[in-house]
C-alpha positions as CSV (number, residue, x, y, z in Angstrom):
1,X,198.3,33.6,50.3
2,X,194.8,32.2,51.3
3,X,193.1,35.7,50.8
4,X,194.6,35.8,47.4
5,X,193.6,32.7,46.4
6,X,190.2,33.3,48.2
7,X,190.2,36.2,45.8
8,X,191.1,34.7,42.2
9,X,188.6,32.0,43.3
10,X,185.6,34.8,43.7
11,X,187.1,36.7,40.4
12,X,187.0,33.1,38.1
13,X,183.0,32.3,40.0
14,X,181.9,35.7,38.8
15,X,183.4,35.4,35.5
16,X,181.9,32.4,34.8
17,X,178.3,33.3,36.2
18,X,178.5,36.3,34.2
19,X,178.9,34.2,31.3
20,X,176.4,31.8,32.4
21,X,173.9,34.4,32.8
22,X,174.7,36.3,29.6
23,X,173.7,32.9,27.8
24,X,170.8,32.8,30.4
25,X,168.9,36.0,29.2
26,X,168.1,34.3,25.6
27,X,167.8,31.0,27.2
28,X,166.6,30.9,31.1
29,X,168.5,27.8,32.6
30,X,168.6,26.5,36.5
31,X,170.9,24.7,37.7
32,X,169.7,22.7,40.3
33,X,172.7,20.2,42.6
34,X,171.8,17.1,43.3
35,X,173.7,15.3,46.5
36,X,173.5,13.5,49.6
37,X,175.9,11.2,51.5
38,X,176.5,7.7,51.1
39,X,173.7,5.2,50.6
40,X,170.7,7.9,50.6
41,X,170.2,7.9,46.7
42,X,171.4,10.5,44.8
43,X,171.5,8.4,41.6
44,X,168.1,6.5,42.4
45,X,166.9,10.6,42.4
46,X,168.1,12.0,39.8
47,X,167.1,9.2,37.4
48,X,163.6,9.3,38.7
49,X,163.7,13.4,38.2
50,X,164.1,13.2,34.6
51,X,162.1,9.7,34.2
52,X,159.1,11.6,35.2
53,X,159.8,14.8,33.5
54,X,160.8,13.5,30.0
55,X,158.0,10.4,30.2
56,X,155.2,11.8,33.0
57,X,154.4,10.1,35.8
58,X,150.9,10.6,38.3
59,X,152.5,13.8,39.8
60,X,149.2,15.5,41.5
61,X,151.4,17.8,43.7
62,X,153.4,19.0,40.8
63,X,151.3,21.7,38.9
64,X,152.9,22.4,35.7
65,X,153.1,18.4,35.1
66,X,149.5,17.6,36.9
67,X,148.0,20.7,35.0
68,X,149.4,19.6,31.6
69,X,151.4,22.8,31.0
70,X,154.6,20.6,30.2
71,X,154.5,20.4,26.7
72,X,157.5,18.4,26.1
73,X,160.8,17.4,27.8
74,X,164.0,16.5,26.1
75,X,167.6,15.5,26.8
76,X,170.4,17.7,24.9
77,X,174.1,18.1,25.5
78,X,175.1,18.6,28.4
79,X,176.9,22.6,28.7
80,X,180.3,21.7,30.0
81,X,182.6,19.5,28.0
82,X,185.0,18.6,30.8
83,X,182.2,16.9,32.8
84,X,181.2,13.4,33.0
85,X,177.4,12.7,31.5
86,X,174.8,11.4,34.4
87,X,174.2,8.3,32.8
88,X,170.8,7.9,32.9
89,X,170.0,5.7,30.0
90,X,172.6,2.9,31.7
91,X,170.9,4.1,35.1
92,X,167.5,3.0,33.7
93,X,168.5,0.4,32.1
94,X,169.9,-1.5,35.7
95,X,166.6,-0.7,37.5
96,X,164.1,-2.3,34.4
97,X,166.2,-5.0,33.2
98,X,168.1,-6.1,35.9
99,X,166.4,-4.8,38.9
100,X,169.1,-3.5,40.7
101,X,169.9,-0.2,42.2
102,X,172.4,1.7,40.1
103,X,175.9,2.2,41.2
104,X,176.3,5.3,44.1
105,X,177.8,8.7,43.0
106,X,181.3,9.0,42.9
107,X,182.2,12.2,41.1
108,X,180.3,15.0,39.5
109,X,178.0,14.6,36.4
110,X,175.8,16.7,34.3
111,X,172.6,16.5,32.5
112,X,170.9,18.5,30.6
113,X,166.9,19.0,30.0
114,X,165.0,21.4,27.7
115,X,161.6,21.7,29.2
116,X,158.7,23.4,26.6
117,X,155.7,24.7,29.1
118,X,153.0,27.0,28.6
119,X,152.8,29.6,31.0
120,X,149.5,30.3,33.4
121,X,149.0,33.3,30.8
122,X,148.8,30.7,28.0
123,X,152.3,31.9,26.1
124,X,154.6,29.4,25.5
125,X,158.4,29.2,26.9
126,X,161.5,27.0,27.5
127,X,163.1,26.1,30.5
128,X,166.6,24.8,30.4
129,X,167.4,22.5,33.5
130,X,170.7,21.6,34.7
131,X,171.0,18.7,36.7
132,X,174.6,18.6,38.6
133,X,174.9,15.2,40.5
134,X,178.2,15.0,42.6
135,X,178.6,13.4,46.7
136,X,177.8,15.0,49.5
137,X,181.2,14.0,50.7
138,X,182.4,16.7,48.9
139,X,179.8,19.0,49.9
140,X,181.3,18.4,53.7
141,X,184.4,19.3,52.8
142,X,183.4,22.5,52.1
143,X,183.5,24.1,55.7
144,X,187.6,23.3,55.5
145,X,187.9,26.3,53.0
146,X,187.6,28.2,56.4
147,X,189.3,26.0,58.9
148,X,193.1,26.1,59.1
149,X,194.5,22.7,59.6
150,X,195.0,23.5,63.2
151,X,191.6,23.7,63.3
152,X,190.7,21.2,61.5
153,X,192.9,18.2,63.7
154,X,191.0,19.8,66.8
155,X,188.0,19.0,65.6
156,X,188.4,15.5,64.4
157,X,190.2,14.3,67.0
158,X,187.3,15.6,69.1
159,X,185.1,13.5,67.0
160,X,187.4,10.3,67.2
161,X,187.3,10.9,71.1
162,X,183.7,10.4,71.5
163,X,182.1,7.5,73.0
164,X,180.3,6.6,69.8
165,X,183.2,6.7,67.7
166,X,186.3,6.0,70.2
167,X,186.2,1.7,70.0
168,X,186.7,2.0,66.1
169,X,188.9,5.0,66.6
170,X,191.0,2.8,68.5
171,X,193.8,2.0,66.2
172,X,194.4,5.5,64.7
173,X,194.2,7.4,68.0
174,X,197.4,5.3,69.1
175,X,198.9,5.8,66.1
176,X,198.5,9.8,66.6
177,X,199.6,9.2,70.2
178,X,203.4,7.6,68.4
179,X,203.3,10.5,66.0
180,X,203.7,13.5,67.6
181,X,203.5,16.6,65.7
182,X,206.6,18.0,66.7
183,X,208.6,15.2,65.6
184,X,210.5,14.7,62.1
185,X,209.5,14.4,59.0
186,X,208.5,10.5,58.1
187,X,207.1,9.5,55.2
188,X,206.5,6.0,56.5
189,X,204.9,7.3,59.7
190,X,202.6,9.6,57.3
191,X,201.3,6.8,55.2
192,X,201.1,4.5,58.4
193,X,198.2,7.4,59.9
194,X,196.7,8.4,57.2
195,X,195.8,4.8,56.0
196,X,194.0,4.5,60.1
197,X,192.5,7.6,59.8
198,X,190.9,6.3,56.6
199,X,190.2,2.9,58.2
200,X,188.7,4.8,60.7
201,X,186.2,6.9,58.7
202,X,185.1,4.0,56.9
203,X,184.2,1.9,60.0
204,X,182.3,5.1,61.2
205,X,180.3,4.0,58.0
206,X,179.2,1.2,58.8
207,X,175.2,0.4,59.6
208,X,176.0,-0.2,63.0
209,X,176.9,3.4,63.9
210,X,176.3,5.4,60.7
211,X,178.0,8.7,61.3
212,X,178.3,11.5,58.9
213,X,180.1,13.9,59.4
214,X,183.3,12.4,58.1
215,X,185.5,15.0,56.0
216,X,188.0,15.0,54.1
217,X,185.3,13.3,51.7
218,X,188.0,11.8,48.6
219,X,189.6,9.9,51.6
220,X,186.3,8.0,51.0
221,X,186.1,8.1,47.7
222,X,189.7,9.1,46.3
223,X,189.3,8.4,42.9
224,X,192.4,9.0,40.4
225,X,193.9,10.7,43.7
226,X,194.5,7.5,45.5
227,X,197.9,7.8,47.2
228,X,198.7,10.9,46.2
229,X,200.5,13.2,49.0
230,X,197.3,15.4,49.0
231,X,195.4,12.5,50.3
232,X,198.5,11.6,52.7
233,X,197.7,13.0,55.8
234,X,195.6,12.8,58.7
235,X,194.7,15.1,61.6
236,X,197.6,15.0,64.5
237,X,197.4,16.6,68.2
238,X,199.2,19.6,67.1
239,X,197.4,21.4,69.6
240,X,196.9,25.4,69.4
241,X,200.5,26.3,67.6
242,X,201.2,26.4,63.9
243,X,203.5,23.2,63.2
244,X,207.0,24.5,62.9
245,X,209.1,23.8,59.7
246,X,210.3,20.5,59.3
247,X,208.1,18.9,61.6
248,X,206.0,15.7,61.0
249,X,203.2,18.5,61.7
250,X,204.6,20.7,58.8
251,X,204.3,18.1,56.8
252,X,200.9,17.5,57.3
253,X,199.5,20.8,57.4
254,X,201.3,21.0,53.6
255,X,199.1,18.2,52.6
256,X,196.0,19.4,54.3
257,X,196.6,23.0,52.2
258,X,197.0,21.3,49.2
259,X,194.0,19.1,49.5
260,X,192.0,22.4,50.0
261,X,194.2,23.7,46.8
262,X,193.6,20.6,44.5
263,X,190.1,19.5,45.5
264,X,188.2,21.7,47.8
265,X,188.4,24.4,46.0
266,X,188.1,24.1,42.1
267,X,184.8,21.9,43.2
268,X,183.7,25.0,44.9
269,X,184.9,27.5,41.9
270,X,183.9,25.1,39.2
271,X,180.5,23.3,40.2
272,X,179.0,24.5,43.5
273,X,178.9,28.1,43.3
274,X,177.2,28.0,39.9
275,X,174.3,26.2,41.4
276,X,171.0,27.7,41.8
277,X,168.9,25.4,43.8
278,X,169.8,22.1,45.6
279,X,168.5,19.0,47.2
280,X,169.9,17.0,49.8
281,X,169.0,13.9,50.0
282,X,169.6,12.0,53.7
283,X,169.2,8.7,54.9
284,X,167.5,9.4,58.1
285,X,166.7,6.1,58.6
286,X,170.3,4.6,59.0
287,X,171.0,7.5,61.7
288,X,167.4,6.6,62.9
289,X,168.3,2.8,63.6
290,X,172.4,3.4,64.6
291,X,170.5,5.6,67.8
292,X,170.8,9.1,69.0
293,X,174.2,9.5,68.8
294,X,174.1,8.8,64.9
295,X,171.2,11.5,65.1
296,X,173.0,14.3,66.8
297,X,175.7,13.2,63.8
298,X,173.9,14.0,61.5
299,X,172.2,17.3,62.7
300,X,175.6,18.3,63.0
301,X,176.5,17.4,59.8
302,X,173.6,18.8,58.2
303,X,174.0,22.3,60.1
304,X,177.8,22.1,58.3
305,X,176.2,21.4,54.9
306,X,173.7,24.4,54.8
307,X,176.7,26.7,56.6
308,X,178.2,26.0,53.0
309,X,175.6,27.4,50.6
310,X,175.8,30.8,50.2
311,X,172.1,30.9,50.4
312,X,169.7,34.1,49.9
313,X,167.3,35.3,47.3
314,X,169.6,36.3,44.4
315,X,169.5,40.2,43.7
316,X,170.8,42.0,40.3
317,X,174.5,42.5,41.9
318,X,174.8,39.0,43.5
319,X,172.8,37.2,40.7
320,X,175.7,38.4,37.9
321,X,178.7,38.1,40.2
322,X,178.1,36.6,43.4
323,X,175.2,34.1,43.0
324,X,173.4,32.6,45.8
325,X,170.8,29.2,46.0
326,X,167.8,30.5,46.5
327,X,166.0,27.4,47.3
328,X,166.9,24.2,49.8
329,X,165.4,20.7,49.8
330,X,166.5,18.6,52.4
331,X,164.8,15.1,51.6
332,X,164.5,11.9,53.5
333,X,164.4,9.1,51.4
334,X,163.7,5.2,51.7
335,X,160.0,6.9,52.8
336,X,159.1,3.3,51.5
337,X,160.6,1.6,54.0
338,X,158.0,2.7,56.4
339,X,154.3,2.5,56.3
340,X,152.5,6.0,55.6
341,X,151.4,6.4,58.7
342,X,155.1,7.4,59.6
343,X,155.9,9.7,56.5
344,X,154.3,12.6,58.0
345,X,156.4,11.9,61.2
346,X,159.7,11.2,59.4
347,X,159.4,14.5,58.1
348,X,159.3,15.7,61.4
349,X,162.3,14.4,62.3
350,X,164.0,15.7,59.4
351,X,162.9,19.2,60.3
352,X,164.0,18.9,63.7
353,X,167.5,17.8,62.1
354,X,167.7,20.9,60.5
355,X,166.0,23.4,63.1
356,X,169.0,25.2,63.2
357,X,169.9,25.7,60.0
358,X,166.5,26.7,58.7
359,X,166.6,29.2,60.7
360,X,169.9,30.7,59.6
361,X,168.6,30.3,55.8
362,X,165.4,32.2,56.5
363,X,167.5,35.1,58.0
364,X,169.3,35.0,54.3
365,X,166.0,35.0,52.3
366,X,166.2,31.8,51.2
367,X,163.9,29.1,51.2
368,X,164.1,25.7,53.1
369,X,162.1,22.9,53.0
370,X,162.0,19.1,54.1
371,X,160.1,16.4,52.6
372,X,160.2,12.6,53.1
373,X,160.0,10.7,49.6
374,X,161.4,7.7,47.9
375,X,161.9,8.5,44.3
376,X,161.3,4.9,43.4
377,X,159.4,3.4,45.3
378,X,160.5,-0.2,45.9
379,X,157.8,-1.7,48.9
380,X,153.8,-1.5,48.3
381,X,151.6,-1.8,51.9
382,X,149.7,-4.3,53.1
383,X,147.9,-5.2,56.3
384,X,148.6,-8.6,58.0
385,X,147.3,-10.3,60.4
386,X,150.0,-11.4,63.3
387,X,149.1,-13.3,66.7
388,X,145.5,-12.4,66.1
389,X,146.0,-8.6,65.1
390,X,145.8,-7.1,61.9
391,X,149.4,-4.6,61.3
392,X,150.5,-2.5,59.5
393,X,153.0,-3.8,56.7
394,X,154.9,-3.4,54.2
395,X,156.1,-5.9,51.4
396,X,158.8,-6.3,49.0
397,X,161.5,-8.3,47.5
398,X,165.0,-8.2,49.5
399,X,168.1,-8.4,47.3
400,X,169.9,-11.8,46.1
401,X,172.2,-13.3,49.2
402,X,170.6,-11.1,52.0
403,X,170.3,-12.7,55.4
404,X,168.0,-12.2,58.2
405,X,167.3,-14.7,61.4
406,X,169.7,-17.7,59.1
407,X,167.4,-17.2,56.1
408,X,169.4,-16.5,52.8
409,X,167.1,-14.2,50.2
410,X,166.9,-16.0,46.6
411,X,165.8,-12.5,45.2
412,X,162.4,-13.2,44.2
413,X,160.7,-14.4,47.2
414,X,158.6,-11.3,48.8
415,X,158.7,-10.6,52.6
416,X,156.5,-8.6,54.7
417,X,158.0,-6.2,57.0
418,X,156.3,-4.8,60.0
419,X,158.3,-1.4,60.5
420,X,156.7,0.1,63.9
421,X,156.3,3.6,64.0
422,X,157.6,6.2,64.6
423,X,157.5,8.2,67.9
424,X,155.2,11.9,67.2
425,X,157.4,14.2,69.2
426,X,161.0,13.7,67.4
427,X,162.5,15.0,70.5
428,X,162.0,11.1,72.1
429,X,165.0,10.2,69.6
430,X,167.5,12.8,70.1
431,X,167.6,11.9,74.2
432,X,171.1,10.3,74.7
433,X,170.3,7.8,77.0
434,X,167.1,6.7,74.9
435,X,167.9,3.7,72.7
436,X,166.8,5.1,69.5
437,X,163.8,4.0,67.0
438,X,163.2,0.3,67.1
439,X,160.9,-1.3,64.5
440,X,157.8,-3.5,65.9
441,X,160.0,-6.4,64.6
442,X,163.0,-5.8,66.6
443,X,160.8,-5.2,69.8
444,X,159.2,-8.9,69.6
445,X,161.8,-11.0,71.6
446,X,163.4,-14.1,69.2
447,X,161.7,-11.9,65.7
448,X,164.1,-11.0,63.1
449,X,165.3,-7.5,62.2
450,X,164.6,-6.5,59.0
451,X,165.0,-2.4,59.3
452,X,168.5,-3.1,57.2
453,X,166.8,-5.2,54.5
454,X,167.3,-3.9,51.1
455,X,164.5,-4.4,48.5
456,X,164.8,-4.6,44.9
457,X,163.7,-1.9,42.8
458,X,160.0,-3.1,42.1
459,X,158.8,-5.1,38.4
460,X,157.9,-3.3,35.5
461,X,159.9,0.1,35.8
462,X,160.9,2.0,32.6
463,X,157.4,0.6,30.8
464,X,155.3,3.1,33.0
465,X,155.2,5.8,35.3
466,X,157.8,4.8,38.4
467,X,156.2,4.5,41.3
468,X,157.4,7.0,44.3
469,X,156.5,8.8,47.8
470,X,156.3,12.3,47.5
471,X,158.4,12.8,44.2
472,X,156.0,15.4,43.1
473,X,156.3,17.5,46.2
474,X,160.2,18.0,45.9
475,X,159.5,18.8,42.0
476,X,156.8,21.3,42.7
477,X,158.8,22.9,45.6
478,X,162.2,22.9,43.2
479,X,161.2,24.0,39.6
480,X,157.1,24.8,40.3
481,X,157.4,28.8,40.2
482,X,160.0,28.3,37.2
483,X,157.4,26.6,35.4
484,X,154.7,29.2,36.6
């Protein structure tokens, strides 16, 4: 049955690239996916993207745009009908009137751009842009297309078993321990684990540990699913043997299928195999400050995320009917939550992250990058003088009702933050018995931490160019030889 439907699944993707490159030939069109887990800033991104391509921006890195080969830039409807629009007028709106952050991606949107450039030769062309936005939870589920649910409770009890996760695991690995697999269908007993095993994932959530690598993503974000069977389950000691028939186990192996069935896999058919080019956006930081087992988290997590693009330079054959992303950015964002001397270094780490999987994408053809940015940038730099020593700092405005060392934030007073630095051999972080990165501020004895402040996006954006780190680098990297 899974062949089959593995099948049908390849038959409808090359359908519809056919078509999409049918339409392509009289008017080229990328798609580029936009995603990233919780809290790293997909939306912040992707309304930054088309700020500076529809309204310019100082872009040096980005050729077509620095070069003045963009002629123009417009929004038009979006191509698919059944898709939610990225709202990016109400995403603008929040960050100049309000000065807030716009709310985080739950579900897949679309927007569209038509971008008029002139060509190094001088001719003039059009470049459609497709901009698909969705969560990187989804994008970790993924890797369960190819993981039976045997498989699939191994490995996430594993998880819930290890020392960084097992005090918040707690609760739903005693729950597994009174369910055993073998045992009779219960409904109650169902709902009972699968709400822990949520419970559980969220906690792993949390700034104090921030893991990552926390599939099945809708139990995170379940949407119009909430409480639905296919969102009923939760990973049991089943152990190496299929679940027999009218077992507890049965039962939730059933739901686990039709998870893959109902969500897995019509995102994969319907949004992610279509894409051309991606970037993953990852809040290094948060693993950064949780220590290195949040690091070694996340490099796991990000190994699983590249192990699900088929990635490879697109040939004739695989370009009509099996398409692949040509192109990889993996970004680490809140850039501006460090002084510059650590963006060079922050990249580092970020390419140390994903050592592994660059490698396994440039044995495909593809290309993979890393770059640390913040889209909008939210802190400006200052040096401050501190016991007699000028530091390094940086300044900004930490959000209404914010607390740090018993002083409540009003929203418009500005603080200055002195972030430390970060260590030049990324290696130093990934030890297990290190301690992690620790801002200069959290290394003064009796000094406050601010490393989980979170600043409001700065005055005056939507009137001018938005100020960023290193937007133009990701831009020239993702769309530069389109617009050559």
């Amino acid at each position: 049955m899974v062949p089959f439907t593995a099948a049908m699944d390849d038959a409808r993707i090359a359908l519809k690239t056919l078509a999409d490159r049918v339409e392509g030939l009289a008017h080229p069109t990328l798609r580029l996916g936009v995603t990233g887990l919780s809290r790293a800033g997909k939306t912040i991104f992707t309304t930054a993207l088309v700020h500076a391509l529809t309204r310019g921006g100082r872009l040096p890195v980005f050729e077509a745009m620095q070069s003045g080969r963009i002629a123009r830039a417009e929004l038009e409807p979006q191509p698919d009908d059944a898709v939610p629009r990225f709202a990016y007028e109400d995403h603008l709106k929040t960050l100049s009137q309000v000065r807030a952050w716009p709310a985080s991606t739950t579900r897949v949107s679309e927007l569209r751009l038509s971008i008029r450039f002139a060509t190094a030769r001088g001719s003039l062309r059009t470049l459609t842009l497709d901009l698909v936005d969705y969560p990187g939870e989804w994008l970790l589920d993924l890797p369960l297309l190819d993981m039976s649910y045997e498989q699939f409770a191994r490995q996430s009890l594993a998880l819930a078993r290890a020392p960084a996760r097992a005090d918040v695991a707690a609760p739903y690995l005693a729950a597994v321990a009174d369910a055993p697999a073998a045992g009779p269908v219960d409904e109650a007993k169902a709902r009972e684990v699968a709400a822990l095993f949520t419970t559980y994932l969220e906690a792993c959530r949390t700034e104090k540990l921030a893991m990552s690598l926390l599939p099945p993503g809708r139990f995170l974000m379940p949407g119009d699913l909430e409480g639905s069977p296919a969102l009923t389950f939760a990973p049991l000691d089943v152990g190496d043997d299929t679940p027999r028939a009218g077992t507890l186990g049965a039962m939730m192996e059933r739901r686990y299928e039709a998870y893959r069935n109902a969500v897995v896999r019509p995102f994969f058919r319907n949004h992610f195999a279509r894409l051309d080019r991606q970037i993953v956006l990852v809040d290094a930081l948060s693993a950064l400050n949780a220590g290195p087992a949040a690091l070694a988290d996340l490099e796991r997590a990000l190994d699983g995320i590249l192990a699900a693009f088929r990635t490879g330079r697109n040939s004739l054959v695989s370009t009509l009917f099996r398409p692949r992303i040509e192109k990889v950015l993996f970004a680490a964002t809140k850039a501006d939550h460090l002084h510059r001397a650590s963006h060079d270094r922050l990249e580092a780490i970020l390419a140390r992250l994903v050592e592994r999987a660059r490698g396994r994408a440039s044995d495909h053809g593809a290309s993979l990058d890393v770059v640390a940015l913040a889209a909008i940038r939210a802190t400006r730099e200052a040096r401050v003088r501190r016991d007699g020593h000028e530091l390094d700092a940086i300044v900004g405005t930490p959000d209404k009702g914010q607390e740090a060392g018993g002083h409540v934030f009003d929203g418009e007073e500005e603080v200055a933050v002195f972030p430390g630095e970060l260590p030049a051999d990324p290696d130093t972080l990934f030890d297990p018995s290190g301690a992690g990165f620790r801002g200069l501020a959290s290394a003064v004895d009796g000094d406050v931490d601010f490393r989980f402040l979170r600043f409001r996006p700065p005055a005056g954006i939507g009137a001018g160019p938005m100020p960023h780190i290193r937007l133009d680098r990701a831009l020239q990297f993702l769309l530069g030889d389109r617009l050559a």
